[in-house]
C-alpha positions in Angstrom: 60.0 -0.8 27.0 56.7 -1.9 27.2 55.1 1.6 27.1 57.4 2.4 24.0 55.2 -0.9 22.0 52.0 -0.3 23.1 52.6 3.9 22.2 54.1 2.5 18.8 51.0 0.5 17.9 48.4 3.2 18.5 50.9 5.6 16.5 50.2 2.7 13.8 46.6 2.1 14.5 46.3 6.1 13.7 48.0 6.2 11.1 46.2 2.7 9.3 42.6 4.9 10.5 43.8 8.2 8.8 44.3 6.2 5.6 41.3 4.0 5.8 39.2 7.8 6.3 40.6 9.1 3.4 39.5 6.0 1.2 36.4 6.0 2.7 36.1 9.6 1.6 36.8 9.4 -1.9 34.2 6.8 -2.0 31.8 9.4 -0.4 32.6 11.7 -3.4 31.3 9.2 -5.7 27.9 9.3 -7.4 27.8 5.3 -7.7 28.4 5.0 -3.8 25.6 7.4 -2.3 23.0 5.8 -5.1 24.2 1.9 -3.3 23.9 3.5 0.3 20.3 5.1 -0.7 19.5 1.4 -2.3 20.4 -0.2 1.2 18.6 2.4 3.4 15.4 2.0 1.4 16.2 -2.4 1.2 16.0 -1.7 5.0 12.9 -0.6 5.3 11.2 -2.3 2.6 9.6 -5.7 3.1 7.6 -7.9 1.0 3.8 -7.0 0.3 1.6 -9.8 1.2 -0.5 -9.5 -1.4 -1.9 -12.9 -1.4 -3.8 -11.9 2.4 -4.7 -8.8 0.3 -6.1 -10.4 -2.6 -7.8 -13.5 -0.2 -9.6 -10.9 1.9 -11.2 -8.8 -1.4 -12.5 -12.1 -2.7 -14.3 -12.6 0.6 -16.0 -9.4 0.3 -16.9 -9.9 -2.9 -18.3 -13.2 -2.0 -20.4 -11.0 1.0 -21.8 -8.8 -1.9 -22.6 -11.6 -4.3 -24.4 -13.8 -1.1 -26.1 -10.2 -0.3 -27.4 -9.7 -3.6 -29.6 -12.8 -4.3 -31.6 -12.2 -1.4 -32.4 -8.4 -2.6 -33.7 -6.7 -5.6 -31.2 -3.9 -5.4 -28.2 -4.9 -7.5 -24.0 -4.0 -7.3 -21.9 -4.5 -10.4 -18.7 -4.3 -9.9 -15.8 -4.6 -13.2 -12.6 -3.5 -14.3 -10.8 -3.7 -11.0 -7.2 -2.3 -11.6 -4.6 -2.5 -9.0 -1.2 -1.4 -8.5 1.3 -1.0 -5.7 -0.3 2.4 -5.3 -4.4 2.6 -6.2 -7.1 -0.4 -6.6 -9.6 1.3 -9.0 -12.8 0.2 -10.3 -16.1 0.8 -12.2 -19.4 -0.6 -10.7 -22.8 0.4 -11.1 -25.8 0.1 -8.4 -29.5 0.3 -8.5 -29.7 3.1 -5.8 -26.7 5.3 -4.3 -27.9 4.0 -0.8 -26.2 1.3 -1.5 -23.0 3.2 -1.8 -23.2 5.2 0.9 -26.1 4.1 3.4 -25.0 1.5 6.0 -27.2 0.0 9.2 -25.4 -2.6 11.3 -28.5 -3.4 13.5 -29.6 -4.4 9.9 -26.8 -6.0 8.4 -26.7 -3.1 6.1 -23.3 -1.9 5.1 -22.3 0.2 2.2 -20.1 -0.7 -0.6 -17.6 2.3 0.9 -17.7 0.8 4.2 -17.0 -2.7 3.2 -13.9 -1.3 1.0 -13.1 1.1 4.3 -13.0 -2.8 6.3 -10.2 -4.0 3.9 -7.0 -2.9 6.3 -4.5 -2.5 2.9 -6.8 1.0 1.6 -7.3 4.3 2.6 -8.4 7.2 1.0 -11.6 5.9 -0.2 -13.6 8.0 -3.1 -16.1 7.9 -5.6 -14.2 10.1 -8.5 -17.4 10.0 -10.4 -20.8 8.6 -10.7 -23.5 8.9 -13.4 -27.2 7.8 -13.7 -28.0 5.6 -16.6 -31.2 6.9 -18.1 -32.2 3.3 -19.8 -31.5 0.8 -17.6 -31.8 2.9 -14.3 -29.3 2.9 -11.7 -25.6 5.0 -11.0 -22.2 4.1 -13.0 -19.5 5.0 -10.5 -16.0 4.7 -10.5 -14.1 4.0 -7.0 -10.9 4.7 -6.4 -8.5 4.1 -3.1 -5.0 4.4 -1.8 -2.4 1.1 -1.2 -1.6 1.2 2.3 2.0 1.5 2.5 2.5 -0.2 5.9 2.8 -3.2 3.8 5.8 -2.2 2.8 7.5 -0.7 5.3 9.1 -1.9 8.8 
């Protein structure tokens, strides 16, 4: 007698499973339902950016340049930083391209790339273009890197 229950309820169970299978696949066939499962795949594995450690640790290097350039005759001027989720961009203009590309830690010499390549939230780092000024003297550059996307992502 007790056999004939427990076989009824997994008769029932089956039957409660084939019907909660179809449902589930008629939700599969809609467009609304795969755009909500994409939504929570991606919520998964996004997480908030902290930008404010991001911001924090460009304004100390920018400190480091300013405190570097009132002890020295060469001269960095850096302007119209643009950032995004995606790029940080920026025109600048130096007295000598050493001072883009020439670095000397026994020194304390270090490049304007190589303090951007020390901010952990860029990569890709590269001078799209540079020009020298006839007048003034000097190179107008424009530097251009990738968001790091870690920040993101778990």
């Amino acid at each position: 007698m007790y056999g004939f229950f427990v076989n009824q309820q997994i008769v029932d169970q089956h039957a409660v499973l084939a019907d909660q299978t179809k449902i589930e696949d008629s939700y599969k066939l809609l467009t609304g339902y795969n755009k909500l499962q994409a939504v929570k795949l991606l919520e998964n594995q996004q997480t908030d950016i902290a930008w404010s450690d991001h911001i924090n640790k460009v304004i100390q290097m920018l400190e480091d340049l300013k405190a570097v350039q009132s002890t020295s005759t060469d001269t960095i001027t850096l302007s119209d930083f643009k950032v995004s989720l995606d790029t940080i961009s920026l025109k600048g203009k130096v007295s000598s391209l050493l001072l883009l590309y020439y670095s000397n830690p026994s020194k304390n010499i270090i490049s304007l790339l190589d303090r951007f390549s020390q901010l952990d939230f860029i990569k890709d780092i590269r001078i799209q273009t540079y020009d020298k000024v006839a007048d003034a003297g000097g190179f107008e550059f424009v530097l251009e890197a990738n968001v790091v996307n870690n920040g993101n992502a778990k």
